[in-house]
N, C-alpha and C positions, 0 to 999 in steps of 0.2 A: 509684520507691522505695515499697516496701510496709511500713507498722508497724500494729504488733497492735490498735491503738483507731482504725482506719479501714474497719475491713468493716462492710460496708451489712446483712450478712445476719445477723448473729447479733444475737440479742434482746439481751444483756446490755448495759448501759447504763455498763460500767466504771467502776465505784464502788469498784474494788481492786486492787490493787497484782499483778498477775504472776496476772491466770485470766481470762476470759473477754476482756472488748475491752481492760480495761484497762491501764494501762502497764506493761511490762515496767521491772523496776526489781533489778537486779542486785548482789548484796554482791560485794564485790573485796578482798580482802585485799594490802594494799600495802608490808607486813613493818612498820606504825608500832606501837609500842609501844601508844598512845590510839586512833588513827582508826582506819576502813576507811573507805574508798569506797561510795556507790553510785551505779550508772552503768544508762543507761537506751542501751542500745546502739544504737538506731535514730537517735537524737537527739542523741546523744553527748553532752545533758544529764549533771552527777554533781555530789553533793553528798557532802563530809566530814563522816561521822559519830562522836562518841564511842562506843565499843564497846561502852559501858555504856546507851546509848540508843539502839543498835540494834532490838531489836524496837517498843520506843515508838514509835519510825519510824514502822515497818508500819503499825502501827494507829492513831496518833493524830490527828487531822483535819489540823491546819498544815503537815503537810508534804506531804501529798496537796495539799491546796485551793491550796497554793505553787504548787507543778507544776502542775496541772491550768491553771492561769491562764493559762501561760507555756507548753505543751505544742504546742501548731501554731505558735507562731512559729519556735519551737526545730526542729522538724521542717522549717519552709520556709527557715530559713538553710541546713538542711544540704542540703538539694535544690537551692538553689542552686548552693552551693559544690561537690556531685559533681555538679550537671547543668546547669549553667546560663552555667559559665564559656565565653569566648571567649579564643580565642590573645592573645597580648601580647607574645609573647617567641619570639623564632627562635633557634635551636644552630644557627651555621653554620660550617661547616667550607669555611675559602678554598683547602684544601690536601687531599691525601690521603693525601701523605707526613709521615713524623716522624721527626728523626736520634736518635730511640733505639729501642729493641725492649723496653718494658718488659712483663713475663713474664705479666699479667694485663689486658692493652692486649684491651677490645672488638671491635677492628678490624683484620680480616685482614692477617697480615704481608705478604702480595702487594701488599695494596693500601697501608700504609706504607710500602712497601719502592717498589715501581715506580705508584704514585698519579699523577692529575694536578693539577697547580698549577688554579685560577682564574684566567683572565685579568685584568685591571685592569677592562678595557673591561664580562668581563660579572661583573663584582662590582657593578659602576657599575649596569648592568641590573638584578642582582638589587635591589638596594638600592630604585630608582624601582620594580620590582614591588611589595615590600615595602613602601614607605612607601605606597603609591598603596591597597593592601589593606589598612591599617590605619586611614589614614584615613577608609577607608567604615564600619569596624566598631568605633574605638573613640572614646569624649568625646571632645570637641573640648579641646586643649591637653595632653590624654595624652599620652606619649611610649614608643613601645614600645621594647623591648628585644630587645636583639641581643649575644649574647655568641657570641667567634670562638673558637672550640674545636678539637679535634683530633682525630685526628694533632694536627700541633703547625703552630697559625699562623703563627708569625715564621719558617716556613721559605719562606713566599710574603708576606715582607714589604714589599714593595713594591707591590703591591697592596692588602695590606690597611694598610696605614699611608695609603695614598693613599684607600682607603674611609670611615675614620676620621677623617681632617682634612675632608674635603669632607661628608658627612652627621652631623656631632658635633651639629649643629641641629637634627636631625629625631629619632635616636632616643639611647635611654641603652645606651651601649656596655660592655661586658665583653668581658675575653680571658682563655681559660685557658692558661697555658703554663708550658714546663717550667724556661723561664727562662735555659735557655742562651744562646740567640741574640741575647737582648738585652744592645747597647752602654751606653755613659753617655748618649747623645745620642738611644736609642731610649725611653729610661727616662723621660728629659725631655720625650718629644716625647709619652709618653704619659699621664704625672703632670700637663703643663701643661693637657691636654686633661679631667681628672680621670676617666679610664678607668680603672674599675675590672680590676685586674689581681689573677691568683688564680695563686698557685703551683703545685707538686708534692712533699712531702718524706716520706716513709717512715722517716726514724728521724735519732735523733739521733747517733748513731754511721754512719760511711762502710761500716764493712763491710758493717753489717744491711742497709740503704738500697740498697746495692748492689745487694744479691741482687735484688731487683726491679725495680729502675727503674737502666738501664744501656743503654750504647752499644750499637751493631751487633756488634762486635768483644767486647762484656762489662767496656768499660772503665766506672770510675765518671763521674758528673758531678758528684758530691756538692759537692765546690771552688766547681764553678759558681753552683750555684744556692745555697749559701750567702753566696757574694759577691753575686748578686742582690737577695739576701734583705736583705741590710746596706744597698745602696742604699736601699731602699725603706721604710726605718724611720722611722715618725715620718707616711708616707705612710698617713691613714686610711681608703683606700678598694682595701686590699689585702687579704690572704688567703691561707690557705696548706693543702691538702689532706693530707692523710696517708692514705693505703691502707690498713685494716688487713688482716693476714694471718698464718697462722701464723706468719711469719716476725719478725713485731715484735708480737703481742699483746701479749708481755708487758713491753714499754716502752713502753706509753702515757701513764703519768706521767713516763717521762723526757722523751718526746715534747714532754708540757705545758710544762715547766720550759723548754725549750728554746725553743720558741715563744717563751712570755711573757719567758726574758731580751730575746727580739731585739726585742719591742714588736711582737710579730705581734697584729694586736686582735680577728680573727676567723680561726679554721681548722674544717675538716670532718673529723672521723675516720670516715670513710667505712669500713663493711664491705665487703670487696672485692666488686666484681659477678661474679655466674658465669655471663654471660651464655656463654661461652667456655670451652673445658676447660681453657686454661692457670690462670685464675683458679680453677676450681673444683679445681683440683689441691694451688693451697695455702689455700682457704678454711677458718675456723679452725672450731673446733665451737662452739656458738652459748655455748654455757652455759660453756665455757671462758672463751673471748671478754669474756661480760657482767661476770665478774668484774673484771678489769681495765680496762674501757669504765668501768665505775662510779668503781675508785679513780681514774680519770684527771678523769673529773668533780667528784669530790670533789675532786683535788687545787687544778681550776680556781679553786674556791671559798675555798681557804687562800690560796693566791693572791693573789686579791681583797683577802679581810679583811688580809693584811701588808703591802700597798702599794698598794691604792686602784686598781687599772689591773686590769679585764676581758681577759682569754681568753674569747668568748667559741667553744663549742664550735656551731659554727650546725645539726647536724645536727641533734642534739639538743634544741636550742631551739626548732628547728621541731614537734621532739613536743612539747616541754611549752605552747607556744603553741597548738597542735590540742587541749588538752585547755582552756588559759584565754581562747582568743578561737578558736575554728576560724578563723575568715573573715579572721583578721591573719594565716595562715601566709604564709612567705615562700618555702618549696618545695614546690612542688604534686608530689614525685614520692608521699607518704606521704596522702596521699590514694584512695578508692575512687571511682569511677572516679581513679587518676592523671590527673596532668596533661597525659602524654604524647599529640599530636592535640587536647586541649582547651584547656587553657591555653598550650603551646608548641608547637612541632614544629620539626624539625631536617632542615635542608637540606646536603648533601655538596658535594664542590668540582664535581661535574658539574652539580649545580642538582637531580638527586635527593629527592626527599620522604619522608622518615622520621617514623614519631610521635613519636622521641627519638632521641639518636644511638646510644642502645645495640643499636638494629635496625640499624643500618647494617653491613653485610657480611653481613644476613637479607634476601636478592630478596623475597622472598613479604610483607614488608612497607614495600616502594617501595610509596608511593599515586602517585605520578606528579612531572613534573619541572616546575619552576620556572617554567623559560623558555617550558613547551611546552603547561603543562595550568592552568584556574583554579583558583587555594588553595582557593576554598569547596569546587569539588568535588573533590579532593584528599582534602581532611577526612573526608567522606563516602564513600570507598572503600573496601571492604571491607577491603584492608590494614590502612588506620588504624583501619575502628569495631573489628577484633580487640582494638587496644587501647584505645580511649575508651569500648566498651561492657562492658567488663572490670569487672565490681563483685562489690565482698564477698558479696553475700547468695548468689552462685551456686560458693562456693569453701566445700569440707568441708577442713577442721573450722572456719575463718573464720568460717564463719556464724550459727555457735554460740557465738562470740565476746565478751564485756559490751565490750572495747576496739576491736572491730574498726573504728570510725570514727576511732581517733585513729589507727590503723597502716595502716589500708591493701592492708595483704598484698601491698607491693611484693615486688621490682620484676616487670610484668610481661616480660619479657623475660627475666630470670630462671627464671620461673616457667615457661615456655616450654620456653628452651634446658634447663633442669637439669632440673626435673619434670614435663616431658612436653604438657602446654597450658596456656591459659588459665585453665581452670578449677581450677588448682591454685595451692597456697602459694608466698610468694616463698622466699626462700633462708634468713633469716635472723629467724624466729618467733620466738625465743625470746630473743633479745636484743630485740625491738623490747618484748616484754611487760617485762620487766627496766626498759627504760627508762621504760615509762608509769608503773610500780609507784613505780620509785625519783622520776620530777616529783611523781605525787603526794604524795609523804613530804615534797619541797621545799614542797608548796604549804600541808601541814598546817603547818608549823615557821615557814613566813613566808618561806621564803628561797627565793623562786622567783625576782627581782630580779636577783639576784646572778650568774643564767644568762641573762641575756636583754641584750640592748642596751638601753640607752639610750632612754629614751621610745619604748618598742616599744611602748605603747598610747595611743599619741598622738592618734591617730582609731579608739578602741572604744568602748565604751558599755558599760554593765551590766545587761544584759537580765532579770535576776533577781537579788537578795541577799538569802540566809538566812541567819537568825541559826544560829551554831554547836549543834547538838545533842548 
């Protein structure tokens, strides 16, 4: 990590704001009536200013002598958090099949379609891999994470229901699924165990929903995983995904409404990934998109204020948390370097090594397999550092960026399959600036709260507080 008040060779002794060594300090206009922003992009330091005491800023001694104080700590949390993470969390896939063909699915219809199961026996292996590697690399009483993803798990659920009862002691388990497959008795076996389970819904109407997330044959499932949906209410360690796409942009307030009747308490309005042509075929335009991504967050917020029960929207929350605590984010994928190979990596039902699952049905990035090669070096192979050595400052126009440390310039894989390599922008720029713009208008106003869970700063600290200028 390289920033402007760390070279050895120039004389200037940075006594000012944006020339010689000293700090880059950036105005951001964030659409507030009063504030702007300023943000110091290496540090992802930023402080609300009144408009009216903007150049006073510049020049007046207390808010330099503020910063300057606080300036290398700020710079080593964020070097941590893009360089210093270790895995904690595996995407494992027990299956390679999935009984639907949804039309923006990651992972080759060959290999949903004719995949192999996971044994019991070497799920069982994977797991004593697993726990055996974490134990050498994380605190003692940490408990890693392991969420069982897709294709779709409960199609090899005998296995993994039998991984889940037997290792529930060792790590903190998640499953994403689509929710068909589960019985009354699969539902309980997985609530009693408090596994976090994550849905899939694209709209609140069947027809729209349909159009993308549908059987082999193009039938709906929509019945199903509404009925799913209704067990599980009241259950606070669920969740429910929504895709977006041209195809429902513009119901994602109906989206909300619909969630928050069922007491859903957290969902992701995921931008669809293009890691794949089928998705990039209906991916929406970004600046279309942001308009309705917003009133859908506003709406979460009316919400709120007429009956006291959170939506929260967690994609999003993950931005506005990267700009009020970095180091409390909860998804490492909107980070530079990502999380993908750093913080997590993702294992296929062959035992497969991927830096995320969204490389998976991408050969060129297997770093090696489970059963056959050691994790550390794994990590280390040139497959995975493509993407753990992936950072903003080497990505135009990214780098020129005042937010680039709160976005990221996901996904890389994305950025890959759609724009060509590494060194290029993720899919969907211009919504991610949208949302920083619009957390901070929450953060001037007071109503940042009202987007976030529940004692989400529970273990933060206040590493600097200025008074309002």
């Amino acid at each position: 990590m390289t920033t402007a008040n760390t070279s050895l060779r120039a004389a200037s002794r940075g006594l000012h704001f944006n020339s010689g060594t000293g700090f880059t300090l950036l105005p951001l206009d964030i659409g507030h009536a009063d504030y702007v922003a300023v943000v110091d992009p290496d540090t992802a330091f930023w402080a609300l200013l009144r408009k009216d005491k903007l150049a006073g800023a510049f020049t007046e001694g207390i808010f330099l002598e503020s910063y300057r104080s606080k300036a290398a700590s700020f710079a080593e949390e964020m070097k941590v958090l893009r360089f210093g993470l270790k895995p904690s969390c595996v995407y494992f896939n027990p299956t390679d099949r999935c009984n639907l063909n949804c039309s923006y699915c990651y992972i080759p219809e060959t290999l949903r379609r004719d995949g192999k199961h996971m044994s019991k026996d070497d799920l069982f292996r994977s797991m004593d891999i697993l726990k055996e590697y974490f134990a050498a690399i994380m605190p003692a009483g940490a408990k890693p994470q392991i969420i069982f993803h897709g294709a779709e798990p409960t199609m090899n659920k005998e296995a993994l229901f039998a991984g889940l009862e037997k290792y529930h002691d060792d790590f903190r388990f998640g499953i994403q699924t689509n929710g068909t497959l589960l019985t009354d008795d699969d539902i309980m076996f997985l609530t009693d165990l408090n596994i976090a389970i994550g849905l899939s819904l694209d709209s609140a109407a069947e027809i729209v929903a349909t159009r993308t997330r549908k059987t082999w044959d193009g039938s709906s499932v929509f019945a199903k995983v509404l009925a799913t949906m209704e067990k599980l209410r009241g259950y606070p360690n669920h969740s429910v995904i929504c895709t977006v796409t041209q195809q429902n942009m513009e119901q994602l307030t109906e989206i909300v409404d619909f969630f928050h009747e069922r007491e859903v308490p957290t969902c992701m309005l995921n931008p669809v990934r293009c890691t794949r042509e089928g998705a990039r075929q209906i991916k929406p335009k970004d600046h279309e998109m942001s308009v309705h991504y917003l009133k859908a967050l506003d709406r979460t917020y009316e919400l709120y204020k007429k009956t006291g029960r959170k939506l929260v929207v967690a994609n999003f929350a993950n931005i506005l948390i990267s700009i009020l605590a970095p180091q409390a984010r909860r998804l490492m994928c909107d980070i530079s370097p990502c999380g993908g190979g750093r913080a997590f990596f993702a294992v296929a039902a062959g035992g497969d090594m991927f830096p995320c699952s969204e490389f998976i049905g991408l050969p060129e990035f297997k770093g090696g397999n489970l059963f056959r090669d050691n994790i550390s070096d794994v990590l280390a192979t040139p497959a995975f550092r493509k993407v753990s050595e992936r950072k903003v400052e080497d990505i135009t126009p990214c780098n020129g960026c005042a937010i680039r440390n709160f976005c990221g310039s996901p996904c890389p894989a994305e950025a890959h399959e759609m724009n060509g390599g590494m060194e290029q922008p993720g899919a969907f720029c211009e919504l991610y600036e949208e949302q920083v713009r619009y957390a901070f208008r929450l953060i001037a106003d007071e109503r940042q709260d009202s987007f976030l869970w529940d004692r989400w700063d529970k273990d933060t600290k206040t590493t600097l507080e200025m008074m309002s200028l």
